[in-house]
Structure formats: C-alpha cells, structure tokens
N, C-alpha and C positions, 0 to 999 in steps of 0.2 A: 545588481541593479535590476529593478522591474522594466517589463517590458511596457514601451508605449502604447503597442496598438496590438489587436488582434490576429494581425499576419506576424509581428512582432514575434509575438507569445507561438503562433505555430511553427517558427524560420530556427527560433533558439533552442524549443523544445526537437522538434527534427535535428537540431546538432546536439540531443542528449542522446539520440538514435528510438524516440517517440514519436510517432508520427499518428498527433492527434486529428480528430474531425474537427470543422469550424465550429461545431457546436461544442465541444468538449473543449476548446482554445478558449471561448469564448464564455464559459463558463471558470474556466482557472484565471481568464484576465482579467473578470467580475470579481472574483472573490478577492483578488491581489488588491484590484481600485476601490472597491467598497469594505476592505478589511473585515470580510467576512467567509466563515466557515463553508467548504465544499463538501459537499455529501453526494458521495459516488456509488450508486448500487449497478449491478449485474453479475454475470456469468461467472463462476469462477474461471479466471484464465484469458479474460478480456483484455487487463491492461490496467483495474486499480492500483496494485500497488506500485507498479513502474510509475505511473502519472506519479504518485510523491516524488521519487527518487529521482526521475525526469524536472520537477518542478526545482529541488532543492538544487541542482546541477544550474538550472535553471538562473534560478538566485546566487548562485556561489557560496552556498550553505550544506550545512550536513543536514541530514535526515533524522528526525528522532522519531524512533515509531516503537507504539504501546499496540503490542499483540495482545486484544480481547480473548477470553474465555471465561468459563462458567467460574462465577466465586470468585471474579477478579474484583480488588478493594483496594479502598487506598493507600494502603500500604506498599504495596503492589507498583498505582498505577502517579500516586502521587509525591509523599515520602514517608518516611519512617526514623528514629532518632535510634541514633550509632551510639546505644546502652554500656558498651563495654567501656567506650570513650567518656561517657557522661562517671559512670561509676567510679572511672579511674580520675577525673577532675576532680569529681565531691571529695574522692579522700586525700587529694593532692592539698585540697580547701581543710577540710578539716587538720591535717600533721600540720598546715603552716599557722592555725588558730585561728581562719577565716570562720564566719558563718556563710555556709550555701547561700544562693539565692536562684532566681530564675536565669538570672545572669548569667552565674557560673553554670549551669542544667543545658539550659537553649540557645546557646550562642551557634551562630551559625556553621560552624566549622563541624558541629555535630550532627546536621543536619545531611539525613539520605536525601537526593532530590531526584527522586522518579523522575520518566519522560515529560507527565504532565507538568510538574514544575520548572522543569530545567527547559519547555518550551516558553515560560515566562521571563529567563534571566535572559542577560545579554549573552550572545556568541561570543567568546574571547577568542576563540581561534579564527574568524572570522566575523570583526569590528563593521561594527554598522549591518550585517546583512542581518535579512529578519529569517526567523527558526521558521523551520516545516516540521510540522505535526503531525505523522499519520494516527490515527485511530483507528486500526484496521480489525476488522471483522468485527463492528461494533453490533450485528447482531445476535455473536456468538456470549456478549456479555448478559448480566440479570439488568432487570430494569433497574433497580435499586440505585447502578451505577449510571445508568443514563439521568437519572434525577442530580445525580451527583456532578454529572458535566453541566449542568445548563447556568451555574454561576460560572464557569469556565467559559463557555463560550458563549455568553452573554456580556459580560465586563471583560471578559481575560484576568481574573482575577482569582484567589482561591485563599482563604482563610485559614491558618495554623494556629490551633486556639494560645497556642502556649511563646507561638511567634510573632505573631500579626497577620497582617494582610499584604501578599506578595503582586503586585500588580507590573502588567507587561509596559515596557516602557514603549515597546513595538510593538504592534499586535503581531503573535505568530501566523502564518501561513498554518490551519489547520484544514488536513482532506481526511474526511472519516469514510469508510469502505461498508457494505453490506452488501453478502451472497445474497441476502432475503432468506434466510433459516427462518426467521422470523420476522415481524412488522415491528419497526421500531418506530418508538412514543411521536404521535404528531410536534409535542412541545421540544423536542429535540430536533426534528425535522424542521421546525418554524424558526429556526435560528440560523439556518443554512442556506445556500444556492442548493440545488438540488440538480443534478446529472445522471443520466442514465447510459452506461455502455454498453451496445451493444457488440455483437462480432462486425467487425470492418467488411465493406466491400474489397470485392478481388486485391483490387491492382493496388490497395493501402496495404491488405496481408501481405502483398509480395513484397512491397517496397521494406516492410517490417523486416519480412525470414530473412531477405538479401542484405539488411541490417547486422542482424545478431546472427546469423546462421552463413556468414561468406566461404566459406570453406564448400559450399556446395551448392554444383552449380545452377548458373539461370535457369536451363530446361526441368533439371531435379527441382527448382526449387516450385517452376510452375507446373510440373504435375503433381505436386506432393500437395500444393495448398488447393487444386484442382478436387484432389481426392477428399479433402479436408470436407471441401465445400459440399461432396456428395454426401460425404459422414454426416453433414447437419441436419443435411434434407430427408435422413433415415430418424423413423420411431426408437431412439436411444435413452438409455437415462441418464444420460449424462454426455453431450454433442461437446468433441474436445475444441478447448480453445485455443486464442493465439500462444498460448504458452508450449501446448502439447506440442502444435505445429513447426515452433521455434526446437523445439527438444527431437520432435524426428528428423526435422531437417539435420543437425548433430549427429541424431545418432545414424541415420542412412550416409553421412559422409565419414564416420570415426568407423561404417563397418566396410567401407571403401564400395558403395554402392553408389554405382554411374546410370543407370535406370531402373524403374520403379518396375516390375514384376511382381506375379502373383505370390512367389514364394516371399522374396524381399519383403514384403509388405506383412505376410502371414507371422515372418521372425520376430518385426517388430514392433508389431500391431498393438503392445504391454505400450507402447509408451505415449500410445492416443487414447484407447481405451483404457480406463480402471474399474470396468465394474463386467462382472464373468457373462452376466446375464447378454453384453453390448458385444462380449466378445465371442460369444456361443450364435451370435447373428451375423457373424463373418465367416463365414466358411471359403472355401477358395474358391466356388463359383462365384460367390456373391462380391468376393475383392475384385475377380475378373471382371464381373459387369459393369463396376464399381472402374476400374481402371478405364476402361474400353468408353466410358463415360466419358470419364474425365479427361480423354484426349482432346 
C-alpha cells in the first residue's frame, strides 16, 4: 500500500531501517502520487541504493534492479528469446507435419524477460503491489542505452518487434542512481523528479549506524561517526560514506573493540579508506588529532 502523506512515506521507510531527509521522503512520495521516475545522484555510499530496497519493503514488493555498465544492451537489460526452446518446438512442428509460424517461434513461454520487462508485468508473488525498478549506476551505461529507456519511462512501455507491444498495467516505481562518472542526457533527466543525496547530518548518521550496526555500542557508535565526520572535512579523494561508516561500526565490534584508539583505528582504517593516496594521509598522529577532535 502507498503511503498517504509525507511523514507517512518517512515513519514506513524508518521501519525498513532508512532514515530518509524530508526532502528525499518527499521526493519518493512525488514520484509514488505522480507515477513518475526518481533520479537519485550523489556520493557513492550515501544511501541510493538502499532507498530502492527501503522503498520496495516499503510497498510490500521485491526489488528488481538492472546493474548498468559499459556495453550493457538489451539483451541484457530487456529480453532475449530462449533459441534452444524455439529450435526444439520448430522440429517438434515440423515431425508432426505442422508448418512454423510466428506462433509457434514467439510465444511467450520462450520469452527471456529481463529487469526491464519483468518491471512491466504483474507481481504474481505479490498481487496488486506495483514493481520497483532500480536502474542503478545509470551513468556507468553508453548513451545509446539511455536513448533506449526514454520509451520506458515515458509510456512504461517497450516494443518486441517480433512480440508487440508490452505495456504496464501499473506503472512501476522506477529509482535510477548516478555517481556522476558522467553527465547523463538532459532528455532522460526530463522525465524524472530529480534528488540529490547528500552525507546526513550527525544525529540521522547515528540514528542509521544504531540501525544496521547494534551490536556496537552507543559511545562507539558516536565516536566513530564523530571520526567520520572529521574524515570529510580532510582534502581526500574519496570522503567514506554512510556505507563505510555502517561497515567499521561491524567491523570495530566483530574485532571486539570497546574504544576507539589510535592503533584500533590504524588496523582498520582499509574499511573507510580505499584509495592508498587517503590512506598514506593518516598516519598515527594525524588519527590522534583526528580522535582528540572528535571527542
């Protein structure tokens, strides 16, 4: 069931253990009442693709998400026809003295249905509720394929030359994601709400780690996202997200670490940092400063 209202959309989402901003609420409850497309860019590690999986919980649906990459087509991303099955009907047609036809070829049971497609049928396992659609990391795709979505997310529809024309009885809930590797097609952008995430303030990150990360405790968990917040405020190339922060919280309680010290911090510094350059900038003075801060 969709949510009525804006607080609605943030009270449900909080019990999928997301704890969006009003602006981010307010933007999945726009696209839910105007049956239109969300386009989510930021940080890696902010919180797009949880919002799908957050939203499908949401709705009492499963998640169908199409990982973008280079050279992805529609075969891929939409369907492709199950050739061994088709092969094996034509001559099942021909031994009984049938002639082929398109009939016997493309009947739907031979039919691959990619994410894309199978965001157009009904949920059988879940009657009546409408599909979510991630499109995630839609600027890691070629443009070629973003030309290729805008009959998709203009009608909800999509063309099989040899099938017809597959149209949504529901419109799906689609959320398409961009790091910003690239600037993706304004024409594609014009079909969408558009959202931007950024890192949460304090006391949302905490409410987050105390979320997914219970196992370790309240003090740990507010000096760790304390430390977090000092890691942003450093020249890095890459400032870790709520994802990193959720993962050290983990892993400082699976190495049975009751406070944050300079050495603790030095062991597992691999799982906020990933790049040598960020992590050659932490030396054990600079975590000391860095801690003695963030008290």
């Amino acid at each position: 069931m969709q949510p009525d209202s804006i607080d609605d959309t943030i009270a449900r989402l909080a019990a999928q253990q997301y704890f969006a901003s009003r602006e981010l609420a307010t933007a999945l409850f726009l696209a839910l009442k105007m049956e239109r497309p969300l386009f989510v860019e930021g940080e890696p590690g902010v919180g797009k693709t949880e919002l799908a999986k957050a939203a499908a919980g949401l709705l009492g649906t499963t998640m169908l998400r199409l990982q973008c990459y280079e050279g992805l087509d529609t075969a891929s991303a939409l369907y492709e026809w199950d050739y061994p099955r088709q092969i094996m009907a034509l001559r099942l047609a021909e031994s009984a003295g049938e002639r082929p036809d398109n009939d016997t070829l493309y009947r739907s049971e031979f039919l691959l249905k990619r994410p894309l497609l199978q965001a157009l049928l009904p949920d059988d396992q879940h009657p009546g509720a409408r599909r979510v659609l991630l499109i995630d990391e839609i600027d890691r795709a070629d443009e070629p394929f973003e030309a290729f979505l805008l009959e998709l997310l203009s009608d909800f529809q999509v063309s099989i030359p040899e099938y017809g024309t597959v149209r949504a009885t529901q419109p799906p809930l689609v959320i398409m994601t961009s790091n910003r590797t690239r600037e993706v097609h304004d024409a594609l952008k014009r079909r969408c709400l558009y959202q931007w995430i950024g890192y949460p303030e304090r006391e949302r990150e905490l409410a987050i780690v105390a979320a997914r990360a219970p196992d370790t405790s309240a003090e740990l968990q507010r000096r760790a996202v304390d430390f977090v917040y000092r890691l942003r405020g450093m020249d890095l190339f890459k400032s870790p997200g709520i994802a990193e922060t959720i993962d050290w919280c983990r892993a400082l309680s699976a190495l049975s670490v009751t406070e944050l010290d300079p050495q603790s911090v030095q062991n597992t510094l691999g799982v906020l940092l990933k790049y040598q350059d960020d992590l050659a900038q932490l030396d054990a003075e600079r975590i000391a400063q860095c801690l003695a801060i963030a008290e």
